[in-house]
Residue, then its C-alpha position, 0 to 999 in steps of 0.5 A: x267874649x267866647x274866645x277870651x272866656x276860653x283863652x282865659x280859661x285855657x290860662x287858669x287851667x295850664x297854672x293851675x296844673x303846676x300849683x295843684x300838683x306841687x300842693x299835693x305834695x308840698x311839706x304842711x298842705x299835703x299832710x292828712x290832716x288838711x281836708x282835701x277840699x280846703x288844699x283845693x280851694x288854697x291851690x285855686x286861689x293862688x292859681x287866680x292871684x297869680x294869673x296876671x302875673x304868669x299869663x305872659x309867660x304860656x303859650x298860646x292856646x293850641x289847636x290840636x288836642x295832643x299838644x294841650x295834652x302833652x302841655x298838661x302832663x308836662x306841668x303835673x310833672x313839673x309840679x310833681x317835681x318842686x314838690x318832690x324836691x321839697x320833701x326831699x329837704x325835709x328829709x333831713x330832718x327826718x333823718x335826724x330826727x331817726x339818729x336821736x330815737x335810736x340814741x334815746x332808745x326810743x327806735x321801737x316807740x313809733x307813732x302814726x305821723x299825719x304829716x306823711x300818713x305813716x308810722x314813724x319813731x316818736x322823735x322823729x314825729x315831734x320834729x316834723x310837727x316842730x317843723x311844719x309848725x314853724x313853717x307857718x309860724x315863721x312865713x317859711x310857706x310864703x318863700x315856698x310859694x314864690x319858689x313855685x312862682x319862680x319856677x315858672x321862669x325856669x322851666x317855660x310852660x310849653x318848653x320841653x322837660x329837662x329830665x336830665x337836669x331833673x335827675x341830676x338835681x335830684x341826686x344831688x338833693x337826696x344826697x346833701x339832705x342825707x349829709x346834713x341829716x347826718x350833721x343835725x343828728x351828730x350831737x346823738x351820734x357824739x352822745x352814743x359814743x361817749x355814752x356807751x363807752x363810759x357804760x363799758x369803761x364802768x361795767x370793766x371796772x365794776x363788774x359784779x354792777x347790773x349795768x344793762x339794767x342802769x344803763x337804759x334809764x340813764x339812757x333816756x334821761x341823758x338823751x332828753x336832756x340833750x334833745x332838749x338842748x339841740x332841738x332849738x339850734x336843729x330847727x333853726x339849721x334846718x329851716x336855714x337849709x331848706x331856704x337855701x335849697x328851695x333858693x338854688x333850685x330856683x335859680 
């Protein structure tokens, strides 16, 4: 009975290494407003339901102290990574979400968003909590999860750590979220354009016209509208995004 209370043990533990690393960084549990006891208590539920299941895939209990140690910092590492990887997508959203305040004209009105415990422009906290809240909503959490399930296939607990593959992954990762940053943001960006330039057409036409006082209300009126307008089909591009990226880096 000791022996497998401690092989048993040893199993929890190795599991629960992966799954504890990635909840602290996994977009929607890592925020500041989910208690660190419940993340916790979530972390060690789902390390016992899948425990069955990924039992097989460890290796056997090692002997010697070093090896266990090194078995550990590679799965807080791994665990670090998927979560890493994670937020590196919702980094796009972030980054549109920057492009529409300084279109608006909202680039000095920050706000403390407790998604990521830091100040950010106001438009850029509405669609990160537009976000996670359809992450729920919509079951996103749940492809997470098994993202973090298959990941044990990928990357055998025991083997050694890719860092090449790592690095590579991750390069790729934060330079496709910088572009589809950029593609959620283009109707702001198209919007600026146009607009500043039937600001100066009128301002050449009308010159004795205080336009510098117009222009910043206009501003703000038509930049709602059209954040209104786009916020439905940003949302629904990006969640398509973020499920097509936590697919490949799982396969």
């Amino acid at each position: 009975m000791t022996e497998l209370f401690s092989i048993t043990l040893y199993n929890y533990l190795m599991i629960f290494m992966r799954i504890g690393a990635v909840f602290m960084l996994m977009p929607g549990f890592s925020a500041s407003y989910i208690n660190v006891q419940i993340r916790l208590i979530l972390a060690l539920t789902i390390t016992i339901i899948i425990l069955p299941i990924i039992t097989p895939l460890l290796p056997p209990e090692p002997k010697e102290f070093s090896i266990l140690l090194q078995y550990i910092i590679n799965e807080i590492s791994i665990g670090i990574f998927l979560g890493i990887v994670m937020q590196v997508l919702f980094f796009a959203l972030n980054l549109a979400g920057s492009i529409a305040s300084q279109a608006i004209g909202f680039s000095n009105a920050q706000i403390f968003d407790p998604t990521f415990q830091a100040q950010t422009m106001l438009i850029e906290s509405f669609l990160s909590i537009i976000a996670v809240t359809f992450i729920f909503i919509t079951n996103i959490h749940h492809i997470m999860f098994e993202a973090i399930i298959d990941s044990y296939h990928l990357f055998i607990p025991g083997a050694p750590i890719p860092w090449g593959d790592f690095a590579s992954h991750m390069t790729d990762n934060v330079t496709k979220s910088f572009t589809f940053g950029f593609k959620l943001g283009s109707p702001f960006i198209a919007f600026t354009i146009i607009f500043y330039s039937g600001i100066g057409l009128v301002s050449r036409l009308m010159p004795q016209l205080n336009i510098f006082f117009l222009s910043l209300p206009l501003q703000i009126y038509l930049g709602i509208g059209v954040l209104f307008l786009t916020t439905p089909v940003i949302i629904a591009f990006f969640f398509r995004y973020f499920d097509e990226g936590l697919y490949i880096f799982t396969h």
